[in-house]
N, C-alpha and C positions, 0 to 999 in steps of 0.2 A: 717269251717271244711276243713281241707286240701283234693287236690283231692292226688288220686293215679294212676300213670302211671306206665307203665313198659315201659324199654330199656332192648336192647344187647347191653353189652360193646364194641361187635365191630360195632355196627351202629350208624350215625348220624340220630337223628331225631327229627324233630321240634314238640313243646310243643306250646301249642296257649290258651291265656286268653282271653275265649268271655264277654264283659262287655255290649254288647248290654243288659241285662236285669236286669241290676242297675243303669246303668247312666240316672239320669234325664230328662227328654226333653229339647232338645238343647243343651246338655251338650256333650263335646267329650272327647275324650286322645290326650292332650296336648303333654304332654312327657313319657318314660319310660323309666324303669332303672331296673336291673337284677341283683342282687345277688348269684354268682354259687359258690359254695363251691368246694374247693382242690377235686381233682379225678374226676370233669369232667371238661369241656372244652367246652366255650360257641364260637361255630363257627360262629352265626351271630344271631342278633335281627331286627324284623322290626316291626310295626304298624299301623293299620289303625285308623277311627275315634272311633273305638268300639274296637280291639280287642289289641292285642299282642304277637309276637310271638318270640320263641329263637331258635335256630339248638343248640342241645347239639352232643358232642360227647367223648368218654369215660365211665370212672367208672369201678365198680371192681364187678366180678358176688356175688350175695348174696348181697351187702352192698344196703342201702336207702338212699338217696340225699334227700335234701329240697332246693329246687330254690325256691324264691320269688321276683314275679315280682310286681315294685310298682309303679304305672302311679299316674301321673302328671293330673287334669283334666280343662277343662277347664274354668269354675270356681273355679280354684284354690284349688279345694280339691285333696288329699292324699288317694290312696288307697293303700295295700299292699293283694296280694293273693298270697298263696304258694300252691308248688306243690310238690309232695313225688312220688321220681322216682325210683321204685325198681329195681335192675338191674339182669335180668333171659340171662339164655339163649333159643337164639331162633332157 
């Protein structure tokens, strides 16, 4: 089930995927990779062994984004979680 976030179009603010309570024992994030659709603007991504995080900025007030973020793990499995970012003002 997708989460739900809110933004201000005028702020940048980091969205973070905590995977610490599905990854496996022993098992990390390898890689990731971010999916941002037209109207926002992904200012930067990083990761640690569990989580994920991106800096959005943009969007349009009223309108809902879905970013999906899809880590790489390190047995070699595929995840993908999305997130729905409504954009209010604040």
């Amino acid at each position: 089930m997708p989460q739900f976030m809110e933004k201000d179009p005028n702020a940048k603010r980091d969205f973070t995927v905590d995977l610490s309570g599905v990854l496996p024992t022993g098992v990390t994030i390898s890689s990731v990779s971010w999916t941002v659709p037209a109207g926002l603007t992904s200012e930067s991504v990083s990761n640690t062994t569990t989580t994920a995080t991106i800096r959005l900025s943009g969007g349009t007030l009223g309108e809902t984004y879905q970013v999906v973020c899809r880590t790489t793990w390190s047995n070699a499995e595929i995840d993908d979680r999305t997130i729905k970012i409504r954009m209010v003002s604040k």
